[in-house]
C-alpha positions in Angstrom: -17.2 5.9 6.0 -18.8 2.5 5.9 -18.5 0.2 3.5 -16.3 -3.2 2.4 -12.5 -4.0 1.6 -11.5 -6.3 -0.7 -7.6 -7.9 -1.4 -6.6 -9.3 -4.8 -4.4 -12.1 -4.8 -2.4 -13.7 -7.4 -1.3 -17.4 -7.8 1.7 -18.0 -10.2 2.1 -21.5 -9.7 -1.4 -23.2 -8.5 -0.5 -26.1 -7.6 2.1 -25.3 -5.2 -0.7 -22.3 -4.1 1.5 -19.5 -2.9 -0.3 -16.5 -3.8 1.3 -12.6 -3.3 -1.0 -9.7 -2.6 -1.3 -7.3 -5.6 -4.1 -5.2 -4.9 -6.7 -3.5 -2.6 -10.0 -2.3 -3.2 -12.6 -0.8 -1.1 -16.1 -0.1 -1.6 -18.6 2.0 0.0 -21.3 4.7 -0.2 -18.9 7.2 -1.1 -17.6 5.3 -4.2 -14.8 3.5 -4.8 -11.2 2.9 -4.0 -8.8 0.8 -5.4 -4.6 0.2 -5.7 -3.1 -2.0 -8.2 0.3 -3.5 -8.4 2.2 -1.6 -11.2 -0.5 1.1 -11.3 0.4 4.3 -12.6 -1.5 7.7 -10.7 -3.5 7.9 -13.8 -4.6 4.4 -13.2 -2.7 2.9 -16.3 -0.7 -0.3 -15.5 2.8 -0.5 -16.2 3.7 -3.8 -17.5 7.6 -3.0 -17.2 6.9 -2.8 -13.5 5.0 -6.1 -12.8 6.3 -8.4 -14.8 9.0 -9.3 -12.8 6.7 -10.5 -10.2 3.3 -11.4 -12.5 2.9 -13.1 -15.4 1.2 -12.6 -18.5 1.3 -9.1 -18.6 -2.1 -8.4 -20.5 -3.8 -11.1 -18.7 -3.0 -8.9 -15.5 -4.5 -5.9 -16.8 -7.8 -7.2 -18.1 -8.1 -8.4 -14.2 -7.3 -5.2 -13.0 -9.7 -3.0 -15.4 -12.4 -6.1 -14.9 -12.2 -6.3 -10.7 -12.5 -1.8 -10.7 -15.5 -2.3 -13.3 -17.8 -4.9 -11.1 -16.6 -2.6 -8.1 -18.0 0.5 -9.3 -21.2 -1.2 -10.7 -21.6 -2.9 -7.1 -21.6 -5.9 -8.7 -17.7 -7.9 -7.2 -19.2 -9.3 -4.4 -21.7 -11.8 -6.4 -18.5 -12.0 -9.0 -16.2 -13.3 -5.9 -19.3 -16.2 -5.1 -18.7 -16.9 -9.2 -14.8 -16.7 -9.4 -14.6 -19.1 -6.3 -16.3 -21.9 -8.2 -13.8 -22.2 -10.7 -10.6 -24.6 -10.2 -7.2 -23.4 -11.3 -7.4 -20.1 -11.2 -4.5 -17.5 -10.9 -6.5 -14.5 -9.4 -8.1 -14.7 -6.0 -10.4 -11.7 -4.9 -10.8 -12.0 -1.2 -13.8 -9.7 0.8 -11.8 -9.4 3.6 -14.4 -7.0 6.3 -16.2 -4.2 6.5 -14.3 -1.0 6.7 -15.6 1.4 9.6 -16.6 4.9 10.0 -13.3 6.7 10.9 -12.7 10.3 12.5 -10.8 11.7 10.2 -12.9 11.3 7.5 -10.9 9.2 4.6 -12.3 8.3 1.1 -12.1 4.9 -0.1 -8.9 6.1 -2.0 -7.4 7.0 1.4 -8.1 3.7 2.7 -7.3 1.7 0.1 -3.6 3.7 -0.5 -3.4 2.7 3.3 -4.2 -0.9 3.2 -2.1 -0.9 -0.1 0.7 0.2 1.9 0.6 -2.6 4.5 -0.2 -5.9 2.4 0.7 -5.4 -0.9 3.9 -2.8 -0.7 5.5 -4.9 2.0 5.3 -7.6 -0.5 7.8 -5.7 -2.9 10.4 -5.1 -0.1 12.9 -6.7 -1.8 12.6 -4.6 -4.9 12.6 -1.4 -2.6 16.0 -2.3 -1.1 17.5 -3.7 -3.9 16.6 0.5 -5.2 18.2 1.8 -2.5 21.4 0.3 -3.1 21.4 1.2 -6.1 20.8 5.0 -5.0 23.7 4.6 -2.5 26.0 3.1 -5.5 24.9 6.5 -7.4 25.2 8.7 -4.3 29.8 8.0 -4.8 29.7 8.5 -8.3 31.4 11.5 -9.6 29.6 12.4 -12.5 30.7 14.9 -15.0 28.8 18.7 -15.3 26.0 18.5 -17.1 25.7 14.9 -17.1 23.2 12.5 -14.9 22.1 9.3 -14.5 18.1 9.1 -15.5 15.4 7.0 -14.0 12.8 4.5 -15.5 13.7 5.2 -19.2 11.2 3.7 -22.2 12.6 3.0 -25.6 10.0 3.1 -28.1 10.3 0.1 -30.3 8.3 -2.2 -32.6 7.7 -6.4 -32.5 6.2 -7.9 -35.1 5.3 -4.2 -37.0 3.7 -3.7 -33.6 4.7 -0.3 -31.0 5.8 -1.4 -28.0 7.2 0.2 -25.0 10.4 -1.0 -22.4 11.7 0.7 -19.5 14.9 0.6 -17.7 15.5 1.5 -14.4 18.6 3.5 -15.5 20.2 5.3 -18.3 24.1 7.3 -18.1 24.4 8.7 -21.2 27.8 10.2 -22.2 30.4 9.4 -25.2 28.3 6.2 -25.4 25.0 5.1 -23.6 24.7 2.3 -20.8 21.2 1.2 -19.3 20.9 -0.6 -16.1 18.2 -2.6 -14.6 17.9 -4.2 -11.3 17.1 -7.8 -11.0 16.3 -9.5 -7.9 18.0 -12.7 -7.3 16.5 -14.1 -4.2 13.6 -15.1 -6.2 13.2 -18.7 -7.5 12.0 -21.5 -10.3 10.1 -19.8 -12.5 9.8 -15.9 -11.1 13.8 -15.9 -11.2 13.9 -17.1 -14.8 11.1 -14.7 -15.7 13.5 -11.6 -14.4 15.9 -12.9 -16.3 14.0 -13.6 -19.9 12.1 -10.2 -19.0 15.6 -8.0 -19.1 17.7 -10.5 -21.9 14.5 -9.8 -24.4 15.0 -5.9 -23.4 18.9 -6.0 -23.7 17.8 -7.8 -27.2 15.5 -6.0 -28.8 16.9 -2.6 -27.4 20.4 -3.6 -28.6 18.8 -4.3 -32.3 16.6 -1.5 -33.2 17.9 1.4 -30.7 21.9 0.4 -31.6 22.5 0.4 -27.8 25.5 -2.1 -26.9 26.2 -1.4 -23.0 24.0 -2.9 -20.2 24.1 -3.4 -16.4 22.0 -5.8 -14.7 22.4 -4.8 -11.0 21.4 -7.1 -8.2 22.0 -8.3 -4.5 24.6 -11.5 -3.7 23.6 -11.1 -0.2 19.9 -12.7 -0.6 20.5 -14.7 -3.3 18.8 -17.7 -4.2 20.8 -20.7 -5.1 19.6 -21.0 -8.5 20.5 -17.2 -9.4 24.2 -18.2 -9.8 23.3 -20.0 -13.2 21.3 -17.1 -14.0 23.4 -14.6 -13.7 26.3 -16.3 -15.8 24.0 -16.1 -18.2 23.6 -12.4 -18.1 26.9 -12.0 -17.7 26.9 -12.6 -21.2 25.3 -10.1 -22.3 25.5 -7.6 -19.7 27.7 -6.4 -16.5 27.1 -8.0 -13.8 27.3 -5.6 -10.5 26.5 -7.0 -7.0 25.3 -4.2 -5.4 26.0 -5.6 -2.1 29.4 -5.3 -1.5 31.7 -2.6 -0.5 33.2 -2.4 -4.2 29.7 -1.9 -5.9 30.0 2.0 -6.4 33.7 1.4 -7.9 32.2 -1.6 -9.9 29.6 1.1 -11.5 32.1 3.9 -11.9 34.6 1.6 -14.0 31.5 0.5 -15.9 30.7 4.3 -16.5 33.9 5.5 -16.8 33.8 7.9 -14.0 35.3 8.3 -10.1 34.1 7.0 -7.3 34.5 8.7 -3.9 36.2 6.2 -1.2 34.4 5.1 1.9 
């Protein structure tokens, strides 16, 4: 397969001009690849799952749908000679080099799932491991028969007459629900305060139209950045605070749930 490779970038703050990688495309004779931040298999974005890291939500996805539309007309090359004219921009598309004939044959999906994997996954490392902590907490829990603890659960509710949609990483449901959410603290400035708006409007408008009253906000002292202190004081007023770092996490979690935890 011949063809060209492309990396999305986005800049939160542009004046201190640290972009993060949050997508790949690649485009050749056999058609086109591409892998989003966020991006669902059906190719839908998932606001709940960017917006920790990205802001403006629906600014983010008119990029996305834009970028894949001027890549399948063959057209994102001249836009890239276009976009880099403009001053203050928060989305960088980068032609990065061709992409070479390989042996085994790959699409452009295949190749931009791979490059995905290196530049833009390892970006959301943090997240990962914050997930398996959380999985490890889970793994001591005894849980009653019959009863579970669910993963990335959406609450349908409205804002302004309007249907909206928010996920939490978590829900144990039993004599009364709790929903958790993880929330990575060694970010700073404005991406930590972000995480922090992003779950106290869910907790809110949850809480209000779904009559939900327990929350967990779970998140790692061990990377902490020094501002996440004051953050998390304020969750901890209107959720439980568990740091899923230490030894007493799973026990933390249990008392929270009202269920065991194994020792060790």
């Amino acid at each position: 397969m011949d063809g060209s490779w492309f990396l999305v970038k986005y800049v939160d703050d542009v004046f201190r001009n640290e972009p993060i990688n949050v997508g790949v495309v690649v485009t050749s004779s056999q058609g086109v690849g591409s892998r989003f931040l966020g991006q669902r298999p059906d190719g839908s974005i998932n606001g709940q799952r960017i917006n920790k890291r990205v802001r403006g939500v629906e600014t983010y996805k008119a990029w996305v749908k834009f970028i894949c539309k001027e890549a399948l007309r063959g057209t994102l090359d001249a836009r890239i000679e276009s976009l880099s004219k403009r001053v203050g921009e928060s989305y960088l598309v980068e032609r990065r080099g061709p992409v070479l004939e390989t042996a085994d044959g790959r699409l452009p999906q295949g190749v931009a799932d791979e490059l995905f994997s290196v530049l833009v996954a390892s970006e959301v490392a943090n997240p990962l491991a914050l997930d398996i902590l959380a999985e490890t907490a889970f793994k001591r829990l005894v849980l009653p028969p019959g009863h579970r603890i669910d993963r990335d659960v959406d609450y349908h509710v409205r804002v302004r007459e309007v249907p909206q949609s928010v996920t939490f990483d978590y829900r144990y449901a039993a004599e009364r629900t709790i929903l958790m959410d993880r929330v990575s603290s060694n970010r700073s400035g404005k991406l930590l305060m972000q995480s922090v708006n992003d779950l106290l409007y869910r907790i809110d408008v949850v809480e209000k139209q779904q009559n939900i009253h327990n929350f967990v906000a779970l998140y790692s002292g061990a990377d902490s950045s020094p501002q996440a202190e004051r953050q998390l004081r304020l969750l901890n007023k209107f959720a439980h605070t568990v740091d899923l770092s230490t030894d007493r996490a799973k026990d933390d979690i249990g008392e929270i749930l009202g269920v065991p935890a194994l020792p060790g």
